[in-house]
C-alpha positions in Angstrom: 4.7 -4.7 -7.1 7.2 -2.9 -4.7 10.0 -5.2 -3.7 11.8 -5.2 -0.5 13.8 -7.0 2.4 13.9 -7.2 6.1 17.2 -7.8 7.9 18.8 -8.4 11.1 22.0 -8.4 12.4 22.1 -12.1 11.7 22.6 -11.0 8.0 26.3 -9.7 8.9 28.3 -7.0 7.4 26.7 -5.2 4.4 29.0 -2.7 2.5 28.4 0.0 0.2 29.1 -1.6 -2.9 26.6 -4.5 -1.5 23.9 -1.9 -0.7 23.8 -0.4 -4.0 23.4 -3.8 -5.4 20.5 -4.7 -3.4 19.0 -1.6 -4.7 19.1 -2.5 -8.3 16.3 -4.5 -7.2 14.7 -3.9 -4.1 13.3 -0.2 -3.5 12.8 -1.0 0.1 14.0 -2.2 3.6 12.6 -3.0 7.0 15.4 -2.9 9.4 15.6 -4.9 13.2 16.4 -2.6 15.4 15.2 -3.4 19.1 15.5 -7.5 20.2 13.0 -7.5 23.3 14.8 -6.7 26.4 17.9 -8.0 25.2 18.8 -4.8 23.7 19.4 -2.7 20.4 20.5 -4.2 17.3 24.2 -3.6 17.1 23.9 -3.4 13.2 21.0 -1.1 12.9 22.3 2.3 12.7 24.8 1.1 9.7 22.7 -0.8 8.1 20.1 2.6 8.1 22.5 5.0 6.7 23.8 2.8 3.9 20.4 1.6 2.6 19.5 4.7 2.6 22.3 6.5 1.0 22.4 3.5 -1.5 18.4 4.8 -2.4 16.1 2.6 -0.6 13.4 3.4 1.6 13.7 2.3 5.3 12.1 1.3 8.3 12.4 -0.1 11.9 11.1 -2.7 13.4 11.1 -4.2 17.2 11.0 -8.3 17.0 8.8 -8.3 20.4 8.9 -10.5 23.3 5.7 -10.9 24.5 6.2 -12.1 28.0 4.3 -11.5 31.4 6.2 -9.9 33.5 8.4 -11.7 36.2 10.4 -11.0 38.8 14.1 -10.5 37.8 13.6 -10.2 34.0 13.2 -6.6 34.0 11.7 -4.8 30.6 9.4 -7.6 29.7 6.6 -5.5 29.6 5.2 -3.9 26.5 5.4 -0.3 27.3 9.2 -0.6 28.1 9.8 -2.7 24.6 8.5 -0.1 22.9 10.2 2.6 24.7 14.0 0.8 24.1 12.6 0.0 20.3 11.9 4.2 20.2 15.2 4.9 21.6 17.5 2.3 19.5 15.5 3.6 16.1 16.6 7.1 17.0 12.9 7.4 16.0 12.8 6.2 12.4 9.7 6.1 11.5 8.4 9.3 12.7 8.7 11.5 9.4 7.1 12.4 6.1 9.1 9.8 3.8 10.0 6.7 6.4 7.8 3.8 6.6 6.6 3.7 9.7 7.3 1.3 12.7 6.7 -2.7 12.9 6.3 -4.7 15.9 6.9 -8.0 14.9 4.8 -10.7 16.7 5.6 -14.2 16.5 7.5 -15.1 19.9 7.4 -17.1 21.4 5.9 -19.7 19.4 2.3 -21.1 20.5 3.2 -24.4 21.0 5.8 -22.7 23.9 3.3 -20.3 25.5 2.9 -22.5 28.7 6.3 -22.7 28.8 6.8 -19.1 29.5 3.5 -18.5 31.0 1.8 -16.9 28.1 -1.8 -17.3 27.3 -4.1 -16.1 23.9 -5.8 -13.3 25.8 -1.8 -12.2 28.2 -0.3 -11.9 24.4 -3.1 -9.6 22.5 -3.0 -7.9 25.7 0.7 -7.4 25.5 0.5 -6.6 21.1 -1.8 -4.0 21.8 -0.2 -2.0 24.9 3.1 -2.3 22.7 1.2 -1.1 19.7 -0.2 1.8 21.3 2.7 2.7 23.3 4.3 2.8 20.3 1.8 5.2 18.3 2.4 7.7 20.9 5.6 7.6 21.1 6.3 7.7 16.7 3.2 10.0 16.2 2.6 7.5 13.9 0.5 4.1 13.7 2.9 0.7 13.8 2.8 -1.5 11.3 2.0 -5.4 12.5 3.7 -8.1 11.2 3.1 -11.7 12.1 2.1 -15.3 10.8 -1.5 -16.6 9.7 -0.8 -19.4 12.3 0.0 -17.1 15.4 -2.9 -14.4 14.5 -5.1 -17.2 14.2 -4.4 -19.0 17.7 -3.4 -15.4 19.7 -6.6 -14.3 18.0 -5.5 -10.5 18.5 -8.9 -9.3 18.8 -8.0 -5.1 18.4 -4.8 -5.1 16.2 -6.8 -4.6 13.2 -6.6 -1.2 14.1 -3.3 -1.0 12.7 -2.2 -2.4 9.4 -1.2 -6.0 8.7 2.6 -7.1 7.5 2.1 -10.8 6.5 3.9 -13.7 6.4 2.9 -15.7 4.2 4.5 -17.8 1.3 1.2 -18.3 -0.8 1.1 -16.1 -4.3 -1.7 -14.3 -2.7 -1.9 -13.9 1.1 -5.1 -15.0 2.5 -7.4 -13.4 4.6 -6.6 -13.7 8.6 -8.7 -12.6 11.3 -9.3 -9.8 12.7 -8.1 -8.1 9.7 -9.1 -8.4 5.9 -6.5 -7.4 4.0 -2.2 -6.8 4.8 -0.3 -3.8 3.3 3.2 -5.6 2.7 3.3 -9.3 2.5 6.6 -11.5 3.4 6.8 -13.5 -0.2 10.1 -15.6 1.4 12.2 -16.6 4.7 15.1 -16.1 3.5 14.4 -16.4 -0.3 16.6 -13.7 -1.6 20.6 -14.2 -1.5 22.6 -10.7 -0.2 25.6 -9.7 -1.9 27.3 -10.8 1.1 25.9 -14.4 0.6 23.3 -14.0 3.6 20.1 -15.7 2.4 17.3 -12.7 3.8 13.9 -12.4 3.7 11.2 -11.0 0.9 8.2 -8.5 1.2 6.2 -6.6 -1.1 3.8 -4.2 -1.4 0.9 -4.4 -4.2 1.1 -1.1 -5.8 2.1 2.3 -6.0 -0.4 4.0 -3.8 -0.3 1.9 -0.9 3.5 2.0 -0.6 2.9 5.6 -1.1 0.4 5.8 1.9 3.3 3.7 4.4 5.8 7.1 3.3 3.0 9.6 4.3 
């Protein structure tokens, strides 16, 4: 199995020296780099050109708000998420040798969705104008990454057209509707300790020539 990490800015600074540590034993990392409409992650860019002068593969990922719009909240919708997320990645992603994009689904939590006005059918509406927004503006297909327990009550009838980034903390992910199978699993929340004493997610990826298809 491939082992790698994804990080945020919550995770704090990250030197060097603590880089090339985490590559002794991770061979990738997914990297936040677009918060909703609140703006870029402040930490991205650094975090980029260490892990990757340290030796690791890299790649972006926007944690999504999927809100309706309303008025005085400007850049709720999807197509402007994924526009900021482009533009704060400096387009990682979009090359022969970078994993591609992640849009990362899982806010806000179901059990909130009236709270914010957000239905099953507004949100897979939302993931998949995001998603193809996205596409177009990569050139590449996003990677989706969410939680068995939000697929299964957004239902994200469609998003099976792009690959599946699991959460899940099960030895061997299950199955979760629409899709069949993911192409990285999240093994731990915040499982792994940094160098820098932040605890930080897991992933992996099952073999060789999958992890070799996300770098095509």
């Amino acid at each position: 199995m491939i082992q790698g990490i994804d990080i945020s800015s919550a995770q704090g600074v990250l030197t060097d020296a603590h880089w090339a540590e985490i590559a002794k034993v991770k061979r990738f990392g997914y990297i936040e780099a677009q918060v909703g409409n609140d703006g870029p992650a402040l930490t991205f860019l650094d975090y980029v050109s260490r892990a990757r002068a340290a030796g690791l593969d890299v790649g972006a990922y926007l944690f999504a708000y999927c809100l309706p719009d309303a008025a005085g909240h400007p850049g709720r919708d999807p197509e402007s998420q994924a526009e900021a997320f482009f533009e704060a990645s400096g387009g990682e992603g979009q090359s022969v040798g970078e994993l591609p994009p992640a849009i990362d689904l899982e806010w806000p939590a179901s059990p909130d969705w009236s709270k914010w006005g957000c239905s099953a059918s507004q949100v897979t509406d939302w993931a998949l104008r995001c998603a193809v927004r996205v596409e177009t503006l990569f050139g590449r297909r996003p990677i989706i990454y969410t939680y068995p327990f939000w697929a299964k009550d957004a239902g994200l009838q469609g998003l099976n057209a792009y690959p599946l980034w699991l959460a899940s903390y099960q030895t061997v992910a299950p199955v979760v509707p629409p899709w069949t199978s993911c192409v990285i699993q999240q093994t731990s929340g915040g499982g792994y300790r940094l160098p820098n004493g932040s605890p930080c997610d897991e992933d992996v990826v099952t073999d060789d020539a999958t992890f070799a298809s996300l770098l095509a």
